[in-house]
N, C-alpha and C positions, 0 to 999 in steps of 0.2 A: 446276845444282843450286840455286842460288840463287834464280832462276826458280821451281824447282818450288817449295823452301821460300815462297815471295813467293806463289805461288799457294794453296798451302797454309794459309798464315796469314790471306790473303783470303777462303777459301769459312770458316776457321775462323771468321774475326772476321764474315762477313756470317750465318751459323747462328747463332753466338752475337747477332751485333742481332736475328736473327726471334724466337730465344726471347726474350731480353729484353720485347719487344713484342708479343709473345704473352702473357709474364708481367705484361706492364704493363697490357694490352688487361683480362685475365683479373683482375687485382687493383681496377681502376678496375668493372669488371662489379658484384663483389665488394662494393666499395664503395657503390655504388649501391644494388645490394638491402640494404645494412645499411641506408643512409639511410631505406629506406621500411621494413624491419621495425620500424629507432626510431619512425616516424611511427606506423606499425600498433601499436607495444607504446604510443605517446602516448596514440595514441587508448584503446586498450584498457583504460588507466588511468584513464582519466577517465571512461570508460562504468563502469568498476569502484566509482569514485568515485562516480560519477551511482547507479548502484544502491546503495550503503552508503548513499545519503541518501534514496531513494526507499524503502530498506527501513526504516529507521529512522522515515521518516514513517507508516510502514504501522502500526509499532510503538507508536506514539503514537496513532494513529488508534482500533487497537485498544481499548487501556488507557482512550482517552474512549468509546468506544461499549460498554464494559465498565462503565464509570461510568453512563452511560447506559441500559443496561439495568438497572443494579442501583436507579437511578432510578424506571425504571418498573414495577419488579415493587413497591417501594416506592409509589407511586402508586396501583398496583393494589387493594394491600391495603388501604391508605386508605380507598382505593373502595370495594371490598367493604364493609369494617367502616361506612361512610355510609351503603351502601342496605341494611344490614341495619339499622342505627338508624332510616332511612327508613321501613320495611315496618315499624317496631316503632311507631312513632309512628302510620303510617295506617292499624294494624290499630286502635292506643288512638282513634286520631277517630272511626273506624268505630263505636267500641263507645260512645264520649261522645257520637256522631252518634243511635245508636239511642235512648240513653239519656234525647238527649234530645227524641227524636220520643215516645218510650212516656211522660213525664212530659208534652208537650204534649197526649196525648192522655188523658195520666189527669186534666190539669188541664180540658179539655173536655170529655170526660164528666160531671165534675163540677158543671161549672156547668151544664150541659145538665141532670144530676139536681136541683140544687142549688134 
């Protein structure tokens, strides 16, 4: 009987080490993919981070290229309002230009009658 008890308690306690070591095998597994998910959720964080500041520059980017526009349509109208004082101006030469070919030519007539 004792025997068999001794035998007993042998198959018992070596099942009980295989699970053990199945449980430990399986926990250290376990352990391991945490290790690389923290590294995977590291990374992820920081790529997270990496874009919060890549968007933020895009953000600023904007608001100067909105400066910027609002610059050039400013610019624009400058322009405009100059070549219309432009054209105002080379129509007046035009007309001081004729005015004063028709005066050279009334003053040479003149002396030609004269």
């Amino acid at each position: 009987m004792k025997q068999e008890e001794d035998k007993l308690r042998r198959d018992y306690n070596q099942k009980l080490n295989e699970k053990e070591t199945e449980i430990t095998e399986k926990d250290a597994k376990l352990t391991e993919q945490n290790v690389e998910l923290t590294e995977q959720d590291t990374k992820l964080a920081a790529n997270a981070n990496e874009m919060k500041e890549k968007d933020a520059q895009l953000n600023v980017n904007a608001i100067e290229m909105k400066k910027m526009d609002e610059e050039i349509a400013t610019k624009n109208d400058e322009l405009q309002n100059l070549q219309i004082i432009n054209d105002r101006l080379t129509g007046e030469n035009r007309q001081l230009e004729n005015e004063k070919i028709a005066l050279e030519q009334t003053a040479s007539s003149a002396q030609s009658d004269g």
